[in-house]
GUGUTOR-376037 format. One line per 10 residues: number of its first residue (from 0); their letters; for each residue x, z, y of N, C-alpha, C. Coordinates in nm, 3 decimals, padded with zeros to 5 digits. Atoms other than C-alpha are relative to their C-alpha. Example, Ala and Ser with C-alpha at 12.3 -4.5 7.8 and 13.67 -1.06 7.14 Angstrom:
<recs>
0	AS	00.089 00.000 -00.119 01.230 00.780 -00.450 00.090 00.000 00.120 | -00.082 -00.006 -00.119 01.367 00.714 -00.106 -00.077 00.073 00.109 $
</recs>
This chain:
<recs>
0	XXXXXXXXXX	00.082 00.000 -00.121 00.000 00.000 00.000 00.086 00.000 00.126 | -00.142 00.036 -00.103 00.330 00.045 00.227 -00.021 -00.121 00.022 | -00.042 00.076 -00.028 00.362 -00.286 00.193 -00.059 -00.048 00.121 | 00.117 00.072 -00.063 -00.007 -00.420 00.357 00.020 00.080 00.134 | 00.005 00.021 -00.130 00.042 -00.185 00.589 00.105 -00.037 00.096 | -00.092 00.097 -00.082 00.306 -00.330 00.717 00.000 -00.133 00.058 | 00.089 00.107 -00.035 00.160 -00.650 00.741 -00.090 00.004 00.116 | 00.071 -00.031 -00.114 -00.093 -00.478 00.962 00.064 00.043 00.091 | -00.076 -00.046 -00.118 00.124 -00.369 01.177 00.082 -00.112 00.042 | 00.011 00.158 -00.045 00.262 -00.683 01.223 -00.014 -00.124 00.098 $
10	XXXXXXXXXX	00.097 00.073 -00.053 -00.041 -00.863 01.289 -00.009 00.071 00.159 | 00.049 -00.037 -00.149 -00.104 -00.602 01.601 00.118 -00.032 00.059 | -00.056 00.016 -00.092 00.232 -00.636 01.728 00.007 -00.195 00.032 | 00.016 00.121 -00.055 00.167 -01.036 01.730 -00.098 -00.023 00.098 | 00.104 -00.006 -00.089 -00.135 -00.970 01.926 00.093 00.035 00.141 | -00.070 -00.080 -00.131 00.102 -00.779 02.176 00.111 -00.107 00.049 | -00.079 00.077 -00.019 00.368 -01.023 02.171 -00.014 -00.128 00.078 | 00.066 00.145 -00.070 00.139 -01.354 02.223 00.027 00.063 00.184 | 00.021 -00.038 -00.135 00.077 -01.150 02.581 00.159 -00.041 00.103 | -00.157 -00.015 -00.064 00.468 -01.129 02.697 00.067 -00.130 -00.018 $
20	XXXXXXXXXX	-00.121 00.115 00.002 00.619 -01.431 02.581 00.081 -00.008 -00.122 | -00.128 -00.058 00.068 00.907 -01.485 02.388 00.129 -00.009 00.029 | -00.097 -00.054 -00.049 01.168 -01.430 02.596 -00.013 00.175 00.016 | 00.044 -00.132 00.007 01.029 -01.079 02.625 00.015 00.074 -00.153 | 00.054 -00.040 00.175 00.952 -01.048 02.230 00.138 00.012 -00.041 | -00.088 -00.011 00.055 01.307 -01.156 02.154 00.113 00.140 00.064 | -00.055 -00.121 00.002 01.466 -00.880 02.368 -00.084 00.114 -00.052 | 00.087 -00.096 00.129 01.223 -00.628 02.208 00.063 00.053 -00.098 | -00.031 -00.034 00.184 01.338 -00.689 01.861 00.131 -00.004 00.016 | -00.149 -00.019 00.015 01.725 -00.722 01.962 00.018 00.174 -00.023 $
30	XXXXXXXXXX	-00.024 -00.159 -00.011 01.643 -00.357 02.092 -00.022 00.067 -00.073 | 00.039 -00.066 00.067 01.487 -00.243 01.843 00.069 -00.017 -00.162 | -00.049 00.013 00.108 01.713 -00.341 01.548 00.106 00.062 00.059 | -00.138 -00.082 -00.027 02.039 -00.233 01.753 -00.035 00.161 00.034 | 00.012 -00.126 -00.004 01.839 00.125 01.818 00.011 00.083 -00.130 | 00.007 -00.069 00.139 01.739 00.162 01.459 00.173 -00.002 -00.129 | -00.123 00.012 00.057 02.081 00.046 01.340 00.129 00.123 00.065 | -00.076 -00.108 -00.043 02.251 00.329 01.583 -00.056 00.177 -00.103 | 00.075 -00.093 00.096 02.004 00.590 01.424 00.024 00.050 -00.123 | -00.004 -00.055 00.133 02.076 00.527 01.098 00.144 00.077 -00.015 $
40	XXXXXXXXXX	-00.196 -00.062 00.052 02.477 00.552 01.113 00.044 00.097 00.072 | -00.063 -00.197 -00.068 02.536 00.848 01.382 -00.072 00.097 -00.042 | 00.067 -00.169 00.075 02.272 01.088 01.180 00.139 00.053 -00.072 | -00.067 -00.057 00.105 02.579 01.110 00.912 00.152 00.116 00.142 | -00.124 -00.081 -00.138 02.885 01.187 01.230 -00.102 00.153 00.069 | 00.060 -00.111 -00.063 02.602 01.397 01.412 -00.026 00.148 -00.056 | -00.017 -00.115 00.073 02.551 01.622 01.118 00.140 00.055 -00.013 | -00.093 -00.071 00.046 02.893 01.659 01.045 00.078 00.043 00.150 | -00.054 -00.105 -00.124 02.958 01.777 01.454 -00.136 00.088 -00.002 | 00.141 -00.100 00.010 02.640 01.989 01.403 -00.043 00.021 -00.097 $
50	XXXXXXXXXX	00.029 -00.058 00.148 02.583 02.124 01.095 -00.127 00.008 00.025 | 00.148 -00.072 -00.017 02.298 02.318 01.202 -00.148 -00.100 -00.020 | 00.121 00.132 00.000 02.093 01.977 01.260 -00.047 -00.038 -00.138 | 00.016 00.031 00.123 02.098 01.928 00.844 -00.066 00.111 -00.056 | 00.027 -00.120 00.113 01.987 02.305 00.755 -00.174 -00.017 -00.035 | 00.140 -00.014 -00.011 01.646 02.251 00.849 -00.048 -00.147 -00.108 | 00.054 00.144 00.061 01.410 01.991 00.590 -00.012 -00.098 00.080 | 00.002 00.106 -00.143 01.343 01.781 00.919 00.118 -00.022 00.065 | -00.125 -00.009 -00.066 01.673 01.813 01.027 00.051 -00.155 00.033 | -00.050 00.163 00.062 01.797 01.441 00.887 -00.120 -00.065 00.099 $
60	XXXXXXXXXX	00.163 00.090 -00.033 01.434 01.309 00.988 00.003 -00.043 00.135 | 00.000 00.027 -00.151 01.440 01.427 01.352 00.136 -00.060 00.065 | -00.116 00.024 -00.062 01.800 01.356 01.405 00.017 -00.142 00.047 | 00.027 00.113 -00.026 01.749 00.997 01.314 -00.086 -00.081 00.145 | 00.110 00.041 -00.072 01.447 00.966 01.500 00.022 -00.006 00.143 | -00.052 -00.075 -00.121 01.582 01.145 01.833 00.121 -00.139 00.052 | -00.083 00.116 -00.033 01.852 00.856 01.837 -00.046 -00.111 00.026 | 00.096 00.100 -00.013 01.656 00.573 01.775 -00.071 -00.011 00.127 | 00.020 00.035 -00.125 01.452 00.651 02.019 00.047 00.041 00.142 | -00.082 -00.019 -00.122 01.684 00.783 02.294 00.061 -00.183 00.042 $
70	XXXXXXXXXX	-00.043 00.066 -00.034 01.868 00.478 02.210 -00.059 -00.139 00.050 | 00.088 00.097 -00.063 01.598 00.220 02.288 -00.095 00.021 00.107 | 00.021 -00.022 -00.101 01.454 00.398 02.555 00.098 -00.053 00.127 | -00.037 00.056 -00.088 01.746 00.326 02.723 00.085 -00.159 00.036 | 00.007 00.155 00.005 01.818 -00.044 02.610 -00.128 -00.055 00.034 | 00.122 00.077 -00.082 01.480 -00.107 02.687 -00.020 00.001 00.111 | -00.039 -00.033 -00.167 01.548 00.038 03.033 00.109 -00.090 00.107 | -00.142 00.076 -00.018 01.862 -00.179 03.082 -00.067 -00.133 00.007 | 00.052 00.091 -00.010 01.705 -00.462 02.975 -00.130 -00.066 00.106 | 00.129 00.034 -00.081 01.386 -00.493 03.173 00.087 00.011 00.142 $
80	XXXXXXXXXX	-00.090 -00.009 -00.195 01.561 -00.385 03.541 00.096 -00.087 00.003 | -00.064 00.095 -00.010 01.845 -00.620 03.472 -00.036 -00.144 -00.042 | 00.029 00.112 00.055 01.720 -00.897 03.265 -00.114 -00.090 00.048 | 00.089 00.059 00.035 01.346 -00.947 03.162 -00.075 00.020 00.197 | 00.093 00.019 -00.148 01.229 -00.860 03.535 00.061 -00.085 00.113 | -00.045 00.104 -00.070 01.492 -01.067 03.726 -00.020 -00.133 -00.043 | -00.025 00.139 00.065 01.521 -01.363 03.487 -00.062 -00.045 -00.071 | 00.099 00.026 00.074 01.226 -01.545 03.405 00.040 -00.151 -00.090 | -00.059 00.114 00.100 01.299 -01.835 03.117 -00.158 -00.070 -00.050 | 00.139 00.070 00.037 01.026 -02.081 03.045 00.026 -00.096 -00.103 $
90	XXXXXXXXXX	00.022 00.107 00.118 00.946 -02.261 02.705 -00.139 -00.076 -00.027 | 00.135 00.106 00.032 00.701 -02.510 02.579 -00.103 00.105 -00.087 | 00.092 -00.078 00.070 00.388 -02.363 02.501 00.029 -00.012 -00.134 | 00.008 -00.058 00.112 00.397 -02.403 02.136 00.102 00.053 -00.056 | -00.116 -00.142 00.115 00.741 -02.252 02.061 -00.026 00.128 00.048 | 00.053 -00.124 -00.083 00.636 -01.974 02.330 -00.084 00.057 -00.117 | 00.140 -00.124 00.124 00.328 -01.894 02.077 00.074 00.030 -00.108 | -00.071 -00.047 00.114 00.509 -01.942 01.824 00.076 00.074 -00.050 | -00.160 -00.121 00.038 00.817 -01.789 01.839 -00.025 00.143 00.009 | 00.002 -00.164 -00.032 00.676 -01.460 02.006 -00.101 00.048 -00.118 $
100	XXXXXXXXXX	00.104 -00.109 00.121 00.428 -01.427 01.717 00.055 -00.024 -00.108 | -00.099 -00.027 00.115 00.687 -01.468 01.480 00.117 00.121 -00.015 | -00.081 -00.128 -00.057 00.930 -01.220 01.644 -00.086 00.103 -00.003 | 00.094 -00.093 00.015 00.631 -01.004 01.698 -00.011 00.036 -00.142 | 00.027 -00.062 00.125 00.548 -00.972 01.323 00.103 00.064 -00.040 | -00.134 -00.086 00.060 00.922 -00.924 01.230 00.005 00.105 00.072 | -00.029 -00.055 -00.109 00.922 -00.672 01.543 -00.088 00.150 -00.062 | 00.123 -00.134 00.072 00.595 -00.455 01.359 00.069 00.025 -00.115 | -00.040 -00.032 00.202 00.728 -00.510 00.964 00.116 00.098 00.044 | -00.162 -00.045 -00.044 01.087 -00.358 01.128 -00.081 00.151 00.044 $
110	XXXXXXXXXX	00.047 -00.136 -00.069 00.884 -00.076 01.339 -00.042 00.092 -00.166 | 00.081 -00.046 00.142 00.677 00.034 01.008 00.113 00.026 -00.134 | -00.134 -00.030 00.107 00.983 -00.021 00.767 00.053 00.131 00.083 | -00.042 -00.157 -00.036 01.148 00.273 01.005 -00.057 00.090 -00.027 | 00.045 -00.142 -00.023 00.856 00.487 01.022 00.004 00.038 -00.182 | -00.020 -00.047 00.120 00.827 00.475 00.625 00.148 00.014 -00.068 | -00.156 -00.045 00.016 01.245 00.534 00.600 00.005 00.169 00.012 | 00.029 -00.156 -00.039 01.124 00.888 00.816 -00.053 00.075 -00.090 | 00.097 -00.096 00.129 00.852 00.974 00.593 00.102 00.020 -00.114 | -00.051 00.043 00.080 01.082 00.866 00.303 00.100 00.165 -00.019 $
120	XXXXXXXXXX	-00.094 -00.099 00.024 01.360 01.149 00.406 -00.075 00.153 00.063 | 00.071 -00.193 -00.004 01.075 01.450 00.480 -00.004 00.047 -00.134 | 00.062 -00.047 00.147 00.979 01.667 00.179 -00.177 -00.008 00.025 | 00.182 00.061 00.018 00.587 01.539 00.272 -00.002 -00.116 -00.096 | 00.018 00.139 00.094 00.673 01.231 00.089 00.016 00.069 -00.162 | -00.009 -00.037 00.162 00.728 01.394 -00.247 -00.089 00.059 -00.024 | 00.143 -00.031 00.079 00.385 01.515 -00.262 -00.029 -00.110 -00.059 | 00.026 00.181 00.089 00.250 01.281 -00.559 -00.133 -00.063 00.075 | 00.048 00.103 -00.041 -00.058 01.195 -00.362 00.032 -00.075 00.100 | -00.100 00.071 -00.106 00.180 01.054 -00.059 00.091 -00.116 -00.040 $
130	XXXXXXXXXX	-00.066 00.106 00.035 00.359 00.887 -00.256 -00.128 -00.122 -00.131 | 00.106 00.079 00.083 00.080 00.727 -00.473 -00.110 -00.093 00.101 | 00.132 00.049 -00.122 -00.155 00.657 -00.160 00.069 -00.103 00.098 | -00.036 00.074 -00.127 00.079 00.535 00.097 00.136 -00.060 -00.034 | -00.122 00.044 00.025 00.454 00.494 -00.039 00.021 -00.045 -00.095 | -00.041 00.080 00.142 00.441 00.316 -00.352 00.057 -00.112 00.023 | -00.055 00.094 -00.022 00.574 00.032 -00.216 00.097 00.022 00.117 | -00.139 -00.068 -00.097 00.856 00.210 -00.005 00.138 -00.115 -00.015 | -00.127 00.065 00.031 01.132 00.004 -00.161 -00.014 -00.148 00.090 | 00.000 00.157 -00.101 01.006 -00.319 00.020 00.011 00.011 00.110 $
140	XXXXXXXXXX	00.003 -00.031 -00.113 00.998 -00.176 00.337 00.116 00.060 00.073 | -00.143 -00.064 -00.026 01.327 00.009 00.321 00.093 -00.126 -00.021 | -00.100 00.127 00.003 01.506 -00.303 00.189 -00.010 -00.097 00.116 | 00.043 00.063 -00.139 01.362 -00.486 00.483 00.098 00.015 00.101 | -00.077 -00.118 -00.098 01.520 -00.227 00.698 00.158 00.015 00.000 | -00.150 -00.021 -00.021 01.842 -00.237 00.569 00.050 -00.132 -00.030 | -00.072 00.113 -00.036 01.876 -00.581 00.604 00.024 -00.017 00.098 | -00.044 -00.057 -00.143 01.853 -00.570 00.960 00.125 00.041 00.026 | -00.142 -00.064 -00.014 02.125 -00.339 00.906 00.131 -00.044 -00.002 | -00.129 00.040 00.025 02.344 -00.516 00.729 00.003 -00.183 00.107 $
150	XXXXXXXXXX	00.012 00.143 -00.092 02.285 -00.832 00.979 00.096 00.017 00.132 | -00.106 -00.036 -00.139 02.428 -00.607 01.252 00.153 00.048 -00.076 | -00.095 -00.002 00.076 02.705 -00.514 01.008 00.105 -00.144 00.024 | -00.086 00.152 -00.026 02.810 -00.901 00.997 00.015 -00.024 00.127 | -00.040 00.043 -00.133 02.756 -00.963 01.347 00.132 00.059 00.088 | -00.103 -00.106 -00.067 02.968 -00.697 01.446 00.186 00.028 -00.073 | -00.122 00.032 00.074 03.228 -00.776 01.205 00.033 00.147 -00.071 | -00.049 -00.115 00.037 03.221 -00.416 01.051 -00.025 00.006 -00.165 | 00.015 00.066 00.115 03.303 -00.543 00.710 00.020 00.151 -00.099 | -00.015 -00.108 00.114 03.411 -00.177 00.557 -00.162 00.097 00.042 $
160	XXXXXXXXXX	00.094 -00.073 00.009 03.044 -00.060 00.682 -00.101 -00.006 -00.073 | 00.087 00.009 00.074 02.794 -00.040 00.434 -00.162 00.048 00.040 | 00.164 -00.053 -00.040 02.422 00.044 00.574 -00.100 00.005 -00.122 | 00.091 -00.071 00.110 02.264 00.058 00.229 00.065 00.102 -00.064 | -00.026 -00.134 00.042 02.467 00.348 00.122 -00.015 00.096 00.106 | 00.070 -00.108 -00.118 02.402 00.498 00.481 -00.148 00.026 -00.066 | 00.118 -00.080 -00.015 02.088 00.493 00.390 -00.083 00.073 -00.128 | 00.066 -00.058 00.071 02.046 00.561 00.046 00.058 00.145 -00.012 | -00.010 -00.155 -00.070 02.249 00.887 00.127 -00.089 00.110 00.020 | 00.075 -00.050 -00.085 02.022 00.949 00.348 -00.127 00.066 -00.102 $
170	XXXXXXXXXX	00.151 -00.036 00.134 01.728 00.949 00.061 00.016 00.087 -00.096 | -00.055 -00.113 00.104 01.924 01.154 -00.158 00.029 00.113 00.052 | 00.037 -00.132 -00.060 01.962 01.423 00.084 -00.086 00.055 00.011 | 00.102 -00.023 00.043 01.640 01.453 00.088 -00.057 00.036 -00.099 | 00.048 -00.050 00.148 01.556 01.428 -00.260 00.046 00.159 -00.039 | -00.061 -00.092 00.040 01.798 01.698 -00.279 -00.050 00.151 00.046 | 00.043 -00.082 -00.046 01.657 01.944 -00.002 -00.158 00.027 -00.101 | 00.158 00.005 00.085 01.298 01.878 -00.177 -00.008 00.038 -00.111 | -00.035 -00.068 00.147 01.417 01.949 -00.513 00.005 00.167 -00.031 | 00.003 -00.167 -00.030 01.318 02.337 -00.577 00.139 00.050 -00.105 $
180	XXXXXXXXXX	-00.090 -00.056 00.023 01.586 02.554 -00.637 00.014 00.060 -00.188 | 00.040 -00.106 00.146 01.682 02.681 -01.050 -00.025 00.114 00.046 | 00.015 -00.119 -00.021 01.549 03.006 -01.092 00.093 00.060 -00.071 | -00.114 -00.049 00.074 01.866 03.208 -01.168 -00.004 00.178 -00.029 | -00.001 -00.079 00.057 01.927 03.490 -01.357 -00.031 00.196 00.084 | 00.020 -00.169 -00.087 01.840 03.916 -01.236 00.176 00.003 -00.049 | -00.142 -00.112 -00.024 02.225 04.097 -01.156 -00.039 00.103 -00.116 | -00.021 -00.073 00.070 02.294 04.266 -01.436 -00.013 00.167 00.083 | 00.010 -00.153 -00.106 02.244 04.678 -01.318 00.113 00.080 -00.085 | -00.117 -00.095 00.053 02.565 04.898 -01.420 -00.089 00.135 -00.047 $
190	XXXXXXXXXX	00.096 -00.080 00.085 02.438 05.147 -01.650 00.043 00.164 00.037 | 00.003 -00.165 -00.053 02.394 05.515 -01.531 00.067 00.086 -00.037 | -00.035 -00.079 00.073 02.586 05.779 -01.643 -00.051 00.071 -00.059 | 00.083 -00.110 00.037 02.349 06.017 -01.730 -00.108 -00.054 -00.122 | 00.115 00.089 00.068 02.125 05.724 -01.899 00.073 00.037 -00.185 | -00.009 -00.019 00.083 02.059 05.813 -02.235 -00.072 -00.089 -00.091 | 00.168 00.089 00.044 01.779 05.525 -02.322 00.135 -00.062 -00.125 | -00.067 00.078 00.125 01.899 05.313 -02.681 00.086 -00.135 00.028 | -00.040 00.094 -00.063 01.967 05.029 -02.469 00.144 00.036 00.039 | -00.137 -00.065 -00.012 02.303 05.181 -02.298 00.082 00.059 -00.069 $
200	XXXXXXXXXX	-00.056 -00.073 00.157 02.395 05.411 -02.576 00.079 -00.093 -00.075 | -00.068 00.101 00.038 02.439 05.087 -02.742 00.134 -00.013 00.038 | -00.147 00.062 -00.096 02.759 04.959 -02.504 00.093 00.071 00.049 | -00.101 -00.066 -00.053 02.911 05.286 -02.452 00.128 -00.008 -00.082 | -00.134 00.001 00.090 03.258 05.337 -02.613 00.001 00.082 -00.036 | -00.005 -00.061 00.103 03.180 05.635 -02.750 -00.119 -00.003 -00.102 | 00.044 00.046 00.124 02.896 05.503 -02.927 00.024 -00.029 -00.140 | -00.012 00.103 00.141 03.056 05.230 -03.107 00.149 00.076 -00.024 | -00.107 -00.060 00.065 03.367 05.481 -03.187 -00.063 00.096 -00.096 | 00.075 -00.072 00.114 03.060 05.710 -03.405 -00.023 -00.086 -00.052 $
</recs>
C-alpha cells in the first residue's frame, strides 16, 4: 500500500507543479534530493559529535528529519531570492506541462519515499498492523530513495560513498533499538551467615567436609 500511496502523492504534487512551471519544479526537486541526500549522511557524523541525539528511539528519526529540513529551507530560500524570482525562463507550452508534471510526480514519489524512510527508522513501524496496513511495500519506496542518493554520489564524484549502506544502517539501528531487551538472569544473593535453610547448608565447606 506504500507503494499507491506514493503514486498519490505524486499525482497532487503534479497538480502543484502544472501551476509553477518547470523551471520552478526543476529547482524544487534539485532541492529536495540535495536536502534529503545531506540528511541521510550527516545523521551518522552528527551522532557520533552528539551521542545524546541516538539515546532516545526518535533520536535517528528527528536528527534526519531536522537536517533535511533545515537544509531545504534554506536552499529553497537561496534559490527563490536569487534565482526563481529574478530569472524568469520560458518554454514551449507542451514541454512546460510536461516536464513540470513529470518532475512533479518524481518530486511527490521522492517526498513520500522520505517520509516512509522516517517511519521506517521509528519503533511505530514495527507494530504488525503498521507494517501490514501501510509499509508492506517499504522496500520500493526506500530503493527509490536511495537512488537519488546514489545519483548525487556519481555526480559528486564521491566514489568511496555508499548511500545504501548509509541507509540500511540506518534501518538496523532501529531494528535494533525496537528489538526488546533479553530478560537476564536475578544476581545471585551471597548467602547469610546465620542462614541455616537446606539450600546454603548445601555449599558450605563444612557441610561437604561431614
Amino acid at each position: 500500500m506504500a507503494f499507491w500511496i506514493g503514486i498519490l502523492a505524486g499525482a497532487l504534487f503534479v497538480c502543484y507543479t502544472l501551476k509553477i512551471g518547470f523551471y520552478e519544479t526543476w529547482a524544487m526537486l534539485f532541492n529536495l534530493v540535495i536536502s534529503i541526500y545531506l540528511g541521510v549522511h550527516l545523521q551518522p557524523i552528527i551522532v557520533g559529535i552528539l551521542p545524546a541525539a541516538a539515546d532516545t528511539p526518535y533520536g535517528n528519526t528527528l536528527t534526519v528529519l531536522a537536517v533535511t529540513a533545515g537544509s531545504f529551507l534554506i536552499l529553497h530560500g537561496i534559490t527563490c531570492v536569487f534565482f526563481t524570482s529574478q530569472l524568469a525562463i520560458s518554454f514551449p507550452k507542451i514541454f512546460d506541462v510536461l516536464g513540470s508534471g513529470l518532475l512533479g510526480f518524481l518530486a511527490g514519489f521522492l517526498v513520500w519515499s522520505f517520509v516512509a524512510l522516517l517511519v521506517c527508522t521509528t519503533p511505530f513501524f514495527h507494530e504488525p498492523a503498521v507494517k501490514q496496513f501501510c509499509f508492506d511495500s517499504q522496500q520500493t519506496t526506500i530503493s527509490y530513495l536511495t537512488w537519488w542518493c546514489r545519483l548525487v554520489d556519481k555526480a559528486a564524484s564521491y566514489g568511496d560513498s555508499d548511500s545504501e549502506q548509509v541507509i540500511i544502517s540506518l534501518l538496523k539501528a532501529a531494528e535494533k533499538k525496537a528489538r526488546p531487551a533479553p530478560a537476564g538472569r536475578a544476581p545471585l544473593q551471597p548467602a547469610e551467615p546465620n542462614d541455616t535453610s537446606p539450600a546454603t547448608t548445601k555449599n558450605t565447606p563444612s557441610s561437604q567436609a561431614d
